[in-house]
C-alpha positions as CSV (number, residue, x, y, z in Angstrom):
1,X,-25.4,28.1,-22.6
2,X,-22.0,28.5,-20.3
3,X,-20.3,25.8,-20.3
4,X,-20.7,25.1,-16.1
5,X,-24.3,25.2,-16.4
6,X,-24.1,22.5,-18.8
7,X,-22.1,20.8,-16.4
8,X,-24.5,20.9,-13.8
9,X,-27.2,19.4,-16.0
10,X,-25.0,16.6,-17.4
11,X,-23.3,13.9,-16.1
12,X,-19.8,15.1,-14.9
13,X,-20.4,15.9,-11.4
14,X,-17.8,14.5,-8.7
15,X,-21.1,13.8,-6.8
16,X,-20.8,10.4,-8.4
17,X,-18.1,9.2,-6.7
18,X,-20.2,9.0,-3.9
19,X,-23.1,7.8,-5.2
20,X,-21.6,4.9,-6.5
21,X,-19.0,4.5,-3.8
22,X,-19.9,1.1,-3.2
23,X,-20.1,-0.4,-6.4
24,X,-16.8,0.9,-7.4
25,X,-15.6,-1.0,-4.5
26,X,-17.3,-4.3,-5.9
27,X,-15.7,-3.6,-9.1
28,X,-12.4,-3.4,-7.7
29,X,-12.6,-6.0,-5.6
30,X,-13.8,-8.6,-8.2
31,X,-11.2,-7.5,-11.1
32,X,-8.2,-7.7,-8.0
33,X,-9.7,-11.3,-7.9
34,X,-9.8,-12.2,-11.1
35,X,-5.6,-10.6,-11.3
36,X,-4.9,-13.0,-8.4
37,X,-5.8,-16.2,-11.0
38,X,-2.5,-15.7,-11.9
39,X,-0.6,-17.3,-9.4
40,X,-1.9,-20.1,-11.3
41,X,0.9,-20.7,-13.4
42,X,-1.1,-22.4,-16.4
43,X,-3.9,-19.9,-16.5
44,X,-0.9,-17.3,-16.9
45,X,0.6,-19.6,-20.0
46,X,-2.2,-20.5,-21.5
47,X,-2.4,-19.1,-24.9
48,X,-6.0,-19.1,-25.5
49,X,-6.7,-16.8,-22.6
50,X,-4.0,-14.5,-23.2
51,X,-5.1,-14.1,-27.2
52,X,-8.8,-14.5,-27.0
53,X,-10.0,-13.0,-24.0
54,X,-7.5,-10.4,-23.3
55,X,-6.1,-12.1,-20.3
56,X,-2.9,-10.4,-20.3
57,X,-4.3,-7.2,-21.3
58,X,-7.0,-6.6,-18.4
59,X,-7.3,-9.3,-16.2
60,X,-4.2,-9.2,-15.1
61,X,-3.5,-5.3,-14.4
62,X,-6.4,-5.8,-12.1
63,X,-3.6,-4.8,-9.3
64,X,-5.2,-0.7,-10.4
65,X,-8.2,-2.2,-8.0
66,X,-6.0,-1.1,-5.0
67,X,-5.5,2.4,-6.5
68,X,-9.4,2.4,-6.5
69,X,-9.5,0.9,-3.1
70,X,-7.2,3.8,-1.7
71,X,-9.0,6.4,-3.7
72,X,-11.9,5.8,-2.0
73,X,-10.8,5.0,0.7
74,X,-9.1,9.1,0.6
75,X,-12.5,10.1,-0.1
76,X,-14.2,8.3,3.0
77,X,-11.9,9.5,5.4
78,X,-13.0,13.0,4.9
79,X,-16.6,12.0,5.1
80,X,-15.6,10.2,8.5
81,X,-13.8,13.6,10.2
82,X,-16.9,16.1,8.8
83,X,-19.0,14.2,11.3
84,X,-16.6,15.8,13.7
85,X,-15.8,13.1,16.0
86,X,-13.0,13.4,18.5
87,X,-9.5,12.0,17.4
88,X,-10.1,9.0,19.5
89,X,-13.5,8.1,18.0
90,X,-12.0,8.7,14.6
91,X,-9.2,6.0,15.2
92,X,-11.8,3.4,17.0
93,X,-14.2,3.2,14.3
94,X,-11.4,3.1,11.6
95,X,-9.1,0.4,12.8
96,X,-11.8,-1.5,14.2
97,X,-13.2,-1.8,10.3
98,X,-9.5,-2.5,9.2
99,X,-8.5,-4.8,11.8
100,X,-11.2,-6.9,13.2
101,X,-11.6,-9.1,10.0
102,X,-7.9,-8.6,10.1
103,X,-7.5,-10.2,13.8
104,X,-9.5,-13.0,12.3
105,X,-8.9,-13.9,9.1
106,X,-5.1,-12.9,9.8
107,X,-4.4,-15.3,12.3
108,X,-6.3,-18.2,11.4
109,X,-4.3,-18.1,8.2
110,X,-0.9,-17.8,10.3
111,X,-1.4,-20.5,12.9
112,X,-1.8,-22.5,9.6
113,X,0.9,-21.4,7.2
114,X,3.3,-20.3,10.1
115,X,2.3,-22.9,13.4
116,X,1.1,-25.9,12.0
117,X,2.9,-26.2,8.1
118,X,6.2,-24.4,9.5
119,X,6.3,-25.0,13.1
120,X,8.1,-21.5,13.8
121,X,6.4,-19.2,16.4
122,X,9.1,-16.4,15.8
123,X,7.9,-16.4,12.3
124,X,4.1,-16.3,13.3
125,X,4.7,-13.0,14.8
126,X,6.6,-11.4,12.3
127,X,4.3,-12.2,9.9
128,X,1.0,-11.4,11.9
129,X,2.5,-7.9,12.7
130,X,3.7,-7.3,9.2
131,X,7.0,-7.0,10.7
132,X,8.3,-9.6,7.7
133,X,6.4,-7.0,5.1
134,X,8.9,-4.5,6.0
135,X,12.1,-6.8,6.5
136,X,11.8,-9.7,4.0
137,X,8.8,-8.6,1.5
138,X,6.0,-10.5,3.1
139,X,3.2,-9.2,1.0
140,X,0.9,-11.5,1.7
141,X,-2.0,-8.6,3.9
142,X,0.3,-5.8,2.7
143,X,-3.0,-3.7,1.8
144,X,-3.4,-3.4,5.8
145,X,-0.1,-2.7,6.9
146,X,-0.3,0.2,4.7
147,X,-3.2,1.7,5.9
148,X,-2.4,1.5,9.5
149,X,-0.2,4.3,8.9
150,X,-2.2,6.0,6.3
151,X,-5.2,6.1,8.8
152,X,-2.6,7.4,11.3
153,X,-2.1,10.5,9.1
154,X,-5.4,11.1,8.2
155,X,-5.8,14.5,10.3
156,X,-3.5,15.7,8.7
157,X,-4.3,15.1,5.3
158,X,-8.0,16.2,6.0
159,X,-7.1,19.8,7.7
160,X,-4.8,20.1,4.3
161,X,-8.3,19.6,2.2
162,X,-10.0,22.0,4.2
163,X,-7.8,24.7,3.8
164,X,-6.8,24.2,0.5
165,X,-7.8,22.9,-2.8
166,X,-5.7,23.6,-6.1
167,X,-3.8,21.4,-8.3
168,X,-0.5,22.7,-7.6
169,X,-1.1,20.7,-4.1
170,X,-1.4,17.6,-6.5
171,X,1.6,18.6,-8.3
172,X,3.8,19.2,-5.2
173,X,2.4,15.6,-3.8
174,X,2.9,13.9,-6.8
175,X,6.9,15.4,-6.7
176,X,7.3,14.6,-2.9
177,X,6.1,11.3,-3.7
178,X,7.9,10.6,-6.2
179,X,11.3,12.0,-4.9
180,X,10.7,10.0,-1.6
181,X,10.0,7.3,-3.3
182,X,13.5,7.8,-5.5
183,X,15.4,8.3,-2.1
184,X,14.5,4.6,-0.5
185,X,15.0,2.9,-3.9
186,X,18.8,4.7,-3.7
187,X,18.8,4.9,0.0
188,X,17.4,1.4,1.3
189,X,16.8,-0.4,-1.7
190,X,16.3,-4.0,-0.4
191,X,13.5,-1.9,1.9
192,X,11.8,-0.3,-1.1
193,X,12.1,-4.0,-3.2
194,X,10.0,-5.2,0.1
195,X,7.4,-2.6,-0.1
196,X,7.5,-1.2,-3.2
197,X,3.7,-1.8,-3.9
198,X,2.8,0.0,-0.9
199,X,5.2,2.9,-0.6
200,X,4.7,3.7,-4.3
201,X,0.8,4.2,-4.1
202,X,0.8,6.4,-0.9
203,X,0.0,9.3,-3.5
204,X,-3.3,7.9,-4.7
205,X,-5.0,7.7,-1.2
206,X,-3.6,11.1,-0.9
207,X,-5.2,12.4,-4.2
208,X,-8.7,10.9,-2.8
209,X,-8.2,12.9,0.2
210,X,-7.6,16.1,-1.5
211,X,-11.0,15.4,-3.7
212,X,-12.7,14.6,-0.3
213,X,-14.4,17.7,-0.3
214,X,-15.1,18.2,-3.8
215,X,-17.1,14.5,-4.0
216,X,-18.9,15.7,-0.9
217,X,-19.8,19.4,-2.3
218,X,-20.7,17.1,-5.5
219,X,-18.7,20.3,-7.7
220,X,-19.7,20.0,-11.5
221,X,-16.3,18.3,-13.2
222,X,-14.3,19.4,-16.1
223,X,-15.0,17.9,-19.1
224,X,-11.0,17.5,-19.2
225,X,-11.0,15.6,-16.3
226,X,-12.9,12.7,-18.5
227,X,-10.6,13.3,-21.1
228,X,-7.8,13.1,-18.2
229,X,-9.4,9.4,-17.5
230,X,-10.1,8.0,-21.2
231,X,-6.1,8.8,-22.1
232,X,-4.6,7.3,-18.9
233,X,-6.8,4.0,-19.4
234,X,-5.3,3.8,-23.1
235,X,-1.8,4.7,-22.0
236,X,-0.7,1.7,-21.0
237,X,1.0,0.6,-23.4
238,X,3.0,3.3,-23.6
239,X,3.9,3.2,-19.9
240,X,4.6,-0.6,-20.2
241,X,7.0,0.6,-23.5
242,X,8.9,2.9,-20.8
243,X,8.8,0.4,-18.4
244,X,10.9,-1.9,-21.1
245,X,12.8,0.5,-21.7
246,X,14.2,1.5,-18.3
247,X,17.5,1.0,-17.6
248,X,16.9,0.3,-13.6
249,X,14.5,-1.7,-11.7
250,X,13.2,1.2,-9.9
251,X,12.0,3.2,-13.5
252,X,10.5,-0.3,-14.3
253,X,8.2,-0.1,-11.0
254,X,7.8,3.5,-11.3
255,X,6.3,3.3,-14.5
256,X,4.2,0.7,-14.0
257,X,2.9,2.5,-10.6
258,X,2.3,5.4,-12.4
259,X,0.0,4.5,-14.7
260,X,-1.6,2.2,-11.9
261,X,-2.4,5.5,-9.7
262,X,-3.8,7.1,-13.4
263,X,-6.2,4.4,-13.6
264,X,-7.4,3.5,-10.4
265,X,-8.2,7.6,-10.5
266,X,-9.5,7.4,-13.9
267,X,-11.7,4.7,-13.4
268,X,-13.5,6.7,-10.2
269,X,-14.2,9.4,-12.6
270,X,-16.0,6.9,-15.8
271,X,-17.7,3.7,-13.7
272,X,-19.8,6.4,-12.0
273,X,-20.6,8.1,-15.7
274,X,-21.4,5.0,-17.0
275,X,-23.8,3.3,-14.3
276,X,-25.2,6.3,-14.1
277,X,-26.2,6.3,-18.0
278,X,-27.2,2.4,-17.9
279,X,-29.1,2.6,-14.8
280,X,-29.4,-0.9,-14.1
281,X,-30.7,-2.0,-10.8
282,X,-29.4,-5.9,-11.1
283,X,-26.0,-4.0,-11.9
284,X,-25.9,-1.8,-9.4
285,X,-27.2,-4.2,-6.6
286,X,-24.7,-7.1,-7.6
287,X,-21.6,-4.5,-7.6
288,X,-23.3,-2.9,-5.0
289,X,-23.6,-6.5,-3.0
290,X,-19.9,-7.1,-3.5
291,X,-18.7,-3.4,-2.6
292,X,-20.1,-3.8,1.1
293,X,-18.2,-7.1,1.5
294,X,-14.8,-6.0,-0.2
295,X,-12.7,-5.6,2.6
296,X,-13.6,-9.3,4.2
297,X,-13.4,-10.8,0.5
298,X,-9.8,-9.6,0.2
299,X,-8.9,-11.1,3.1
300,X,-10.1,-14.1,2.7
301,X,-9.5,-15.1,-0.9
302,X,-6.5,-13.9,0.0
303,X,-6.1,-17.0,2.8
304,X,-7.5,-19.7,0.8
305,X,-5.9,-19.4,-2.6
306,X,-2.6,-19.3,0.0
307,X,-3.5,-22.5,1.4
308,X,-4.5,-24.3,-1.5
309,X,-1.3,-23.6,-3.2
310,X,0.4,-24.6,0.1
311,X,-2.0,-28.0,0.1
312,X,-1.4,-28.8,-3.8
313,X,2.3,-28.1,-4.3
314,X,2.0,-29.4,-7.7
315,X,-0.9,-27.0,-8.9
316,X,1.6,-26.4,-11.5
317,X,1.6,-29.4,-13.2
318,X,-2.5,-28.6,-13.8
319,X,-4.5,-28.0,-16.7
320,X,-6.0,-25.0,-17.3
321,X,-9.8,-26.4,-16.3
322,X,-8.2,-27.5,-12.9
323,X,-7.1,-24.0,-12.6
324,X,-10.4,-22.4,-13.1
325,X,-12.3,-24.9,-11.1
326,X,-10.4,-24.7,-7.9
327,X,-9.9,-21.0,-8.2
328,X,-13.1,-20.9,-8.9
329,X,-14.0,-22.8,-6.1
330,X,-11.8,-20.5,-4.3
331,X,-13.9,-17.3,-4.9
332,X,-17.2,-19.0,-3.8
333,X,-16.1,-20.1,-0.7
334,X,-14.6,-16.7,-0.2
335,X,-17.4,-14.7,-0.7
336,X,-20.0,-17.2,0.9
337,X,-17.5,-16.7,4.3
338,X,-17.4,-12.9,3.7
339,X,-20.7,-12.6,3.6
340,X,-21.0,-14.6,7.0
341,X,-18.1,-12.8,8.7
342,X,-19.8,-9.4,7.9
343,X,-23.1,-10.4,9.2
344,X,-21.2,-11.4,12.0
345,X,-18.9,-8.2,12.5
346,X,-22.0,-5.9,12.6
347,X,-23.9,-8.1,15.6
348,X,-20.6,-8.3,17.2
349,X,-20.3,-4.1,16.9
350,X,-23.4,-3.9,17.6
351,X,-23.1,-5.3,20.8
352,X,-19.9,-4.2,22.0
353,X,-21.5,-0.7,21.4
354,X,-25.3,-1.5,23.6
355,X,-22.3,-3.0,26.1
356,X,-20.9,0.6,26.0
357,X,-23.6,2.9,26.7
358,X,-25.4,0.4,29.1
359,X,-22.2,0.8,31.2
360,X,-21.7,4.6,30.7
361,X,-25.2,4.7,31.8
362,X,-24.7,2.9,34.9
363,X,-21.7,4.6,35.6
364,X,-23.7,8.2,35.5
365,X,-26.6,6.6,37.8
């Protein structure tokens, strides 16, 4: 039988991506989580994580959940613009989903850290507006400032996918990327050591934009894509070798980035394969469950790790079973306010859109 036929009858379809859009979300946002425990410094040290349960190894790369995160978040944004709203509905609905929680989260974690531990208003602002991102590598939200621009140029990254799809476009991306990315390490460099996590994965959300419309046409895939994904996800030890290796600071980042993009991309292409194979309800519901509130539980694990460390200065001095219990606690109270907040955030839209059209209905009366 020819080979796409067996394609279309097997398992490698983009169609996936979709399908399991949410859950790959959940998985991201739990194993960017779990990478976070590291700013415990005695989880990091301790030898029996980093031996026996591969610590080191997977927990704490978990930073690929972004390049998932802006993967998908590629792919969405072509979903969003074949619904054909106008430009300015496009930009309401997406920076009120970016922002709101933002707004709240956001600055109930800077009048703490900035007003009330610091005392410096000039510092709140700068660091509510992501001005100190940019200036003095205050990463703390830096997933939002970058896709307030991202979302900006999303047009024009969708009218590229429409008229065009070939890889050499991902070639010549991956180039311009990487050669801007080359110019403000030479150009600016204490602007690309600020926002080198950002700048460097603008190509990934890029990529998920250009395979917008192949998820939504749900094309059969190559059977060397897979093959693509199953060597990137064992390469990294090579690309950690290079990274050793480099003489510069900026080949260090740039390798590691690399291989970051290949397996957030990678990993779009497998965890679909393989919950589609298990098809397990509990796992697809509790991934599922934790996709839909991903966004919220950034944010706010983000915040209250942040302010515990700020609370208990000497969190270093902890064993490791502190560590996992208050981080622990950390996550729970995360997602049981996530959950609330996005309970919350769709009776709030909800309303502000009944508001809308009971006023644009009075207004034609």
């Amino acid at each position: 039988m020819e080979d796409s036929q067996l394609q279309n009858t097997s398992l490698l379809h983009w169609g996936l991506v979709s399908k399991y859009r949410s859950q790959l979300f959940g998985f991201a946002i739990l194993w960017i989580m779990c990478m976070h425990s590291r700013e415990f410094t005695p989880l990091l040290d301790d030898a029996i994580l980093s031996q026996y349960i591969l610590y080191d190894g997977i927990i704490l790369v978990g930073g690929v959940g972004v390049d998932i995160f802006l993967f998908l978040s590629g792919v969405g944004l072509y979903y969003a613009q074949e619904k054909h709203p106008t430009l300015g509905q496009f930009y309401a609905k997406r920076y009120k989903r970016l922002l709101l929680p933002y707004l709240v989260i956001g600055t109930a974690f800077w009048v703490f850290k900035d007003l009330a531990v610091r005392g410096d208003p000039g510092q709140f602002w700068a660091d509510f507006t992501f001005a100190s991102f940019f200036t003095d590598g205050v990463g703390m939200f830096w997933y939002i400032a970058l896709m307030i621009p991202l979302y900006l140029l999303a047009p024009v990254f969708y009218r590229i996918s429409k008229s065009r799809y070939d890889h050499g476009f991902v070639v010549g991306a991956f180039v311009v990327c990487l050669v801007a990315n080359y110019l403000l390490s030479l150009w600016t460099p204490e602007f690309f050591d600020h926002c080198d996590k950002a700048v460097t994965r603008v190509f990934i959300f890029i990529l998920g934009c250009h395979f917008g419309p192949v998820v939504a046409e749900d094309r059969p895939m190559n059977r060397k894509w897979a093959l693509f994904a199953l060597v990137a996800l064992t390469s990294h030890g090579l690309f950690s070798a290079l990274a050793r290796s480099s003489d510069g600071w900026f080949s260090t980042i740039l390798a590691s980035r690399i291989w970051h993009n290949a397996a957030g991309f990678a990993l779009c292409i497998l965890i679909p394969v393989a919950l589609e194979v298990l098809q397990s309800p509990f796992l697809n519901r509790l991934l599922g469950f934790f996709g839909e509130i991903s966004l919220e539980l950034y944010l706010s694990h983000m915040a209250l790790k942040s302010v515990v460390k700020t609370l208990c200065p000497d969190f270093t001095g902890w064993s490791t079973l502190q560590c996992l219990l208050v981080y622990g606690g950390v996550l729970v109270v995360s997602v049981g306010f996530s959950i609330l907040f996005h309970r919350l955030q769709g009776m709030i839209e909800s309303a502000l859109s009944h508001s809308h059209l009971k006023q644009k209905g009075a207004f034609l009366l």
